[in-house]
C-alpha positions in Angstrom: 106.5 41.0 60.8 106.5 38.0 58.8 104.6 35.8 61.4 102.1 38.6 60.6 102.3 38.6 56.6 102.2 34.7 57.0 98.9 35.2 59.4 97.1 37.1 57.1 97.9 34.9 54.0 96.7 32.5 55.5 93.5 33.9 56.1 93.1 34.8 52.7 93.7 31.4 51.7 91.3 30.3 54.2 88.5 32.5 53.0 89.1 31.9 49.3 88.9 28.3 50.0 85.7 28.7 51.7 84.3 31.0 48.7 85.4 28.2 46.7 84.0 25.5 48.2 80.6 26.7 49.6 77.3 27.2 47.1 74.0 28.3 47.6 72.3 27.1 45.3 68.7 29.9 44.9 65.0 28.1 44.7 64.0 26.6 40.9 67.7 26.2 39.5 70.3 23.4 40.1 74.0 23.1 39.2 76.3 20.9 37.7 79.0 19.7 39.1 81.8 18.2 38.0 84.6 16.6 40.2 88.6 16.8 38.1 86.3 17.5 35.0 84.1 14.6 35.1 80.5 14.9 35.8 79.5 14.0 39.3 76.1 15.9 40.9 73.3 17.8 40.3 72.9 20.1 43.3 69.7 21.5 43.6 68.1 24.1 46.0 70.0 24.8 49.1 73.3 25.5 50.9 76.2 22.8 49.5 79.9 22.7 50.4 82.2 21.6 47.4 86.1 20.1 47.6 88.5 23.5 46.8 90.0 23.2 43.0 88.7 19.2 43.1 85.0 20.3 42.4 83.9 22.8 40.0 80.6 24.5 38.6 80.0 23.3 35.0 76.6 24.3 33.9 73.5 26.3 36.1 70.4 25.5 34.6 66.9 27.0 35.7 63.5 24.8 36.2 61.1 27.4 35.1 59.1 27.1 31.7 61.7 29.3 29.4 60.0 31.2 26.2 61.9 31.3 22.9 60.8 33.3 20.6 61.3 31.7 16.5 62.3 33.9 14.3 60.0 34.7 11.1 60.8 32.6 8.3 59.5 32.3 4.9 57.3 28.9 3.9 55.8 27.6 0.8 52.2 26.2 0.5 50.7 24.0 -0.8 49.2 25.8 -3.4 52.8 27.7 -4.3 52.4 30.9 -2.3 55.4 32.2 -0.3 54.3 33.5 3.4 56.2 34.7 6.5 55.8 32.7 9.5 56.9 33.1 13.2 56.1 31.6 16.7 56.8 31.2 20.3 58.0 27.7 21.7 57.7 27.2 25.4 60.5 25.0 26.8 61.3 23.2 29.7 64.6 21.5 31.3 63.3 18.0 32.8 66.8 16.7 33.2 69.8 18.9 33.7 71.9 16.2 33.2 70.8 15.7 29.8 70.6 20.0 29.0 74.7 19.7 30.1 76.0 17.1 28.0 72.9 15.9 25.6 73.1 18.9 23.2 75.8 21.9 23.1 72.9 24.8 22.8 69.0 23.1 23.7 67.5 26.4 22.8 69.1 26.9 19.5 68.5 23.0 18.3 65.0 23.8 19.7 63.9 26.7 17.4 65.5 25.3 14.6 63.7 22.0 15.0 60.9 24.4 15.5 61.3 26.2 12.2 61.9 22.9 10.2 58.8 21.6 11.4 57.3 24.4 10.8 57.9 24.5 7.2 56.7 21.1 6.9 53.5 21.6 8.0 52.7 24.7 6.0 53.9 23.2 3.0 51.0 20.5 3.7 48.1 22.9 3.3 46.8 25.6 0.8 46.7 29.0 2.1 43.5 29.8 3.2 43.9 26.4 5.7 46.8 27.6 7.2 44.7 30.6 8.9 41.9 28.2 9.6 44.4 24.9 11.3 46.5 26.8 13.2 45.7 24.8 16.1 46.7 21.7 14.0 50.3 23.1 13.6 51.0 24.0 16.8 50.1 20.2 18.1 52.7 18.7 15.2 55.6 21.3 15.8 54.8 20.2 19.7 54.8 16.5 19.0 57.8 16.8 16.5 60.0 18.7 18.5 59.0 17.1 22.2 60.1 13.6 20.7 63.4 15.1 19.1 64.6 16.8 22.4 63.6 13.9 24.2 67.4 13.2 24.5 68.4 16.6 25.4 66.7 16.2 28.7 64.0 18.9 27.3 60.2 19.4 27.7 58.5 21.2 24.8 55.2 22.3 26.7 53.5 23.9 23.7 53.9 26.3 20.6 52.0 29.3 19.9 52.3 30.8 15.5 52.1 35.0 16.1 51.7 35.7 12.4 51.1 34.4 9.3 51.6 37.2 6.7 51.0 36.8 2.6 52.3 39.0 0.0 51.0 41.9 -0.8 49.3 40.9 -3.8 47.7 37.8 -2.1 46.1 40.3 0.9 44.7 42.0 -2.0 43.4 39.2 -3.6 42.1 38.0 -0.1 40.4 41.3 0.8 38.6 40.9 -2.4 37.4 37.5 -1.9 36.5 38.6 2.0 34.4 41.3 0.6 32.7 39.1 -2.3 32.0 36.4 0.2 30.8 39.0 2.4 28.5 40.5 -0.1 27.3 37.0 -0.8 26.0 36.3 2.6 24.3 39.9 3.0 22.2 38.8 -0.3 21.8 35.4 1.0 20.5 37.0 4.3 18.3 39.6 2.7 17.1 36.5 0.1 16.0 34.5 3.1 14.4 37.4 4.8 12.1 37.9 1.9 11.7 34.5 1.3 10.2 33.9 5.0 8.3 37.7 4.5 6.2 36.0 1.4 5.5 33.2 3.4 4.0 34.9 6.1 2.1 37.4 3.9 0.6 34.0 2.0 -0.1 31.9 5.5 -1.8 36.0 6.3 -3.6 35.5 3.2 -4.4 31.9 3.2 -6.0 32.4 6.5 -7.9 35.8 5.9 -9.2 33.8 2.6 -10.9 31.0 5.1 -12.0 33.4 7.6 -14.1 35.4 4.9 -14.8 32.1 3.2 -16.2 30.5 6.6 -18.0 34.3 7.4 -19.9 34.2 4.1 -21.1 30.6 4.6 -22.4 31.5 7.9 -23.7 34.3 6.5 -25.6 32.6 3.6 -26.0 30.0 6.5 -28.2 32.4 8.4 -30.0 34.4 5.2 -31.5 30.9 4.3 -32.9 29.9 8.0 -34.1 33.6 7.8 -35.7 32.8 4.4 -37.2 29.7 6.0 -38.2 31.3 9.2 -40.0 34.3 6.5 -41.8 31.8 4.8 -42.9 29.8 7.3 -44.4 32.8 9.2 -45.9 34.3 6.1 -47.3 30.6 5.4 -48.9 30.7 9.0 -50.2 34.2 8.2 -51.6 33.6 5.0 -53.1 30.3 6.5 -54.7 31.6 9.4 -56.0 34.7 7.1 -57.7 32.2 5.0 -59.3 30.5 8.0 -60.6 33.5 9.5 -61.5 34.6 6.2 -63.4 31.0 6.1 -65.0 31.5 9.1 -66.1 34.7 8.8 -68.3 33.5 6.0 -69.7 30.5 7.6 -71.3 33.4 10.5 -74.5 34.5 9.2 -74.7 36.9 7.1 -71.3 36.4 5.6 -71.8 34.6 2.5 -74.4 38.1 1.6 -71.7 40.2 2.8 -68.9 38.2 0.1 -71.8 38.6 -2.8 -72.1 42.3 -1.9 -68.0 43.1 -1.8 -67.8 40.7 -5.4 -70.7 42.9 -6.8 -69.0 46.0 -6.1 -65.4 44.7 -6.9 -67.2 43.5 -10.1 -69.1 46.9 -11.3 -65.4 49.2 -10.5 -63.8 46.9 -12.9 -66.8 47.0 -15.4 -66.7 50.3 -15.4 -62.6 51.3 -15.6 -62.8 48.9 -18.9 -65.5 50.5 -20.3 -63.9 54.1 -19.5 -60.8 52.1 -22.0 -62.0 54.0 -25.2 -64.4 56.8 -23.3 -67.4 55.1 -24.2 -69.9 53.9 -21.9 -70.5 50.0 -22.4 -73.8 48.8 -20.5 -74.9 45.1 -20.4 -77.3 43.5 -22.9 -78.8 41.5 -20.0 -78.4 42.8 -16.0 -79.3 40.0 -14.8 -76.6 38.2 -15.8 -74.7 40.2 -12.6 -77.7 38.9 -9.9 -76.1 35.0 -11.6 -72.9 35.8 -11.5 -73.3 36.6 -8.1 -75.2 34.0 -7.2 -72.7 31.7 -9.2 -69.8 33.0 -7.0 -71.6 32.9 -3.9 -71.6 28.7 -4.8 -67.9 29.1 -4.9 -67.7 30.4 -1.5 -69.7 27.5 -0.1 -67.5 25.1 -1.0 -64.4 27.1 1.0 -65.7 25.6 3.9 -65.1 22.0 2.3 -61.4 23.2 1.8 -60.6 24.8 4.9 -59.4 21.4 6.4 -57.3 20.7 3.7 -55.8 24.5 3.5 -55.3 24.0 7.5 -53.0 20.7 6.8 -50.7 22.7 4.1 -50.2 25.4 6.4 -49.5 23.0 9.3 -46.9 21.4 7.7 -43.8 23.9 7.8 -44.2 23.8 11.2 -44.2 20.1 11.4 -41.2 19.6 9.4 -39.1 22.4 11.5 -39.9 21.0 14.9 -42.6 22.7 15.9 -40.8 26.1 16.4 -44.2 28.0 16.6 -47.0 27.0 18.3 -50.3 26.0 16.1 -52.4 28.2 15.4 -56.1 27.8 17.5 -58.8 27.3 14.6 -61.6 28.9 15.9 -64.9 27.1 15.7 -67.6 27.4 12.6 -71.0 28.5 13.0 -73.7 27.8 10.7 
C-alpha cells in the first residue's frame, strides 16, 4: 500500500514537472524567460522544454500590429478655441526584450505620448487647418512617438485622428461661414456663366454684323456691274439705232422720207400751240415751212459726216470692259 501511494506520487510529480518544464510556444508570439529571476531567452514559435522551478515565464508578448485606441481629449488652437480630439495609434513589438524590461506598460506610455503630441500639434494651427492638415498631424504624432519608444523595443506604424469636434457655438458659426462661402461660389458660378453667355452673343453678333456687311458689298458689288452691264448695252443699242438710223438716210429716198416725217412732226406741234388759247394761228409766210424743211434736210446730210465719230463713242465701253460683247457689224452706205 505504501509502495503504491509512493508510485503514484511519483507520477504526479513526474507529470507536474513535465507541465512545468515543457512550452509550446503558438505562431506570432514569443516568451520571456527568465532563469532564478534573471532574464535569459526569448523563445519564439515552437515546442521548448524549460528546467522545473529554475526557469520561469515572465512576460508573452504577441508580433502582430496591436490597435490602441486614444482616448478624446480636449486641445487648444491656435486661434484660442477649445476642441475634442481622439485617434487610433497602431503599434508594434520589434523587440520583446525591450517591451519586458524597457517600460512597465508600452501601451499606456504610448497613448499618452500620443495625446501629448497631439496637443502640440493642434495648438500649432488655427481651427479651420486642423480639418484641412490632418495628414500633417498624424506624420508628427508618428515621428514623435516612433523615436520616444524607440527604447521600449516598440514600432509605431502610423496614427489615424477619428474626430475633431468644436463647440457648439463654433459649428454654428462654421455652418454659417459653409453656407456664405457656398453662396459665394454659386454667384461666382452663375457670374461666369453669364459673363461667357455675353461673349458668345457679342462674337454671334460681331460675326452676323460682317456677314451682312460682306452680303451688302457684294450686293452693291453686283448692282454696279449690272449698272455697267445696263449701260453699256443701252450704249450699244442707242449706237447701233443711230447707225441704222444713218444709214437708212443715206438709201435713196431717205433724206425725202426724214423732210416728210419733220414736216408732219412740225405742223402737230404748230397746231397743239395754236389750239393754246383756242385760236387758230396761221403763218404770215408758208414758205418759210418748204425752208425750214429744206434747212433741216442740210442737217441730216451732215449725219453721215458724224456717224464715224458716233461709231467710236459707242465702241468704247466695250473696249474698256474687255470686249465682253462682240461689235456690232456696220452695215455698208449707199449713196
Amino acid at each position: 500500500m505504501d509502495a503504491t501511494f509512493v508510485i503514484a506520487a511519483v507520477v504526479i510529480f513526474l507529470i507536474i514537472v513535465l507541465a512545468n518544464s515543457a512550452r509550446i510556444v503558438p505562431q506570432r508570439t514569443v516568451y520571456i524567460i527568465e532563469r532564478l529571476g534573471k532574464y535569459y531567452a526569448t523563445l519564439e514559435a515552437g515546442f521548448h522544454i524549460l528546467i522545473p522551478f529554475v526557469d520561469k515565464v515572465a512576460y508573452r508578448h504577441s508580433m502582430k500590429e496591436m490597435v490602441i485606441d486614444v482616448p478624446p481629449q480636449v486641445c487648444i488652437t491656435k486661434d484660442n478655441i477649445s476642441v475634442e480630439v481622439d485617434g487610433i495609434l497602431y503599434i508594434q513589438i520589434v523587440d520583446p526584450a525591450k517591451a519586458s524590461y524597457g517600460v512597465t506598460r508600452y501601451d499606456f506610455a504610448t497613448t499618452q505620448l500620443a495625446q501629448t503630441t497631439m496637443r502640440s500639434e493642434i495648438g500649432k494651427l488655427e481651427l479651420d487647418r486642423t480639418f484641412e492638415e490632418r495628414e500633417k498631424i498624424n506624420m508628427e504624432i508618428v515621428a514623435a512617438v516612433d523615436k520616444a519608444s524607440l527604447p521600449w523595443g516598440i514600432k509605431v506604424t502610423r496614427h489615424e485622428i477619428k474626430n475633431i469636434t468644436p463647440p457648439e457655438s463654433i459649428k454654428g458659426a462654421m455652418e454659417k461661414q459653409m453656407r456664405a462661402e457656398r453662396e459665394k461660389r454659386a454667384l461666382i458660378a452663375e457670374s461666369e456663366g453669364d459673363k461667357q453667355a455675353k461673349i458668345n452673343r457679342a462674337d454671334g453678333e460681331k460675326q452676323q454684323t460682317i456677314a451682312l456687311s460682306e452680303g451688302e458689298k457684294m450686293k452693291r458689288i453686283n448692282e454696279a456691274e449690272g449698272r455697267g452691264q445696263e449701260i453699256e448695252r443701252v450704249a450699244f443699242a442707242t449706237a447701233k439705232g443711230i447707225r441704222e438710223i444713218a444709214n437708212a438716210i443715206s438709201e435713196k429716198g431717205g433724206a425725202d422720207a426724214v423732210n416728210l416725217r419733220i414736216a408732219e412732226q412740225y405742223l402737230q406741234e404748230f397746231g397743239k400751240l395754236a389750239k393754246l388759247n383756242n385760236t387758230m394761228i396761221i403763218p404770215s409766210d408758208l414758205g418759210n415751212v418748204a425752208g425750214m424743211v429744206g434747212a433741216i434736210g442740210k442737217v441730216l446730210t451732215t449725219t453721215r459726216a458724224q456717224n464715224a465719230e458716233l461709231e467710236a463713242v459707242a465702241a468704247a465701253p466695250a473696249k474698256s470692259a474687255g470686249q465682253q460683247y462682240p461689235p456690232l457689224n456696220r452695215p455698208s452706205s449707199q449713196g
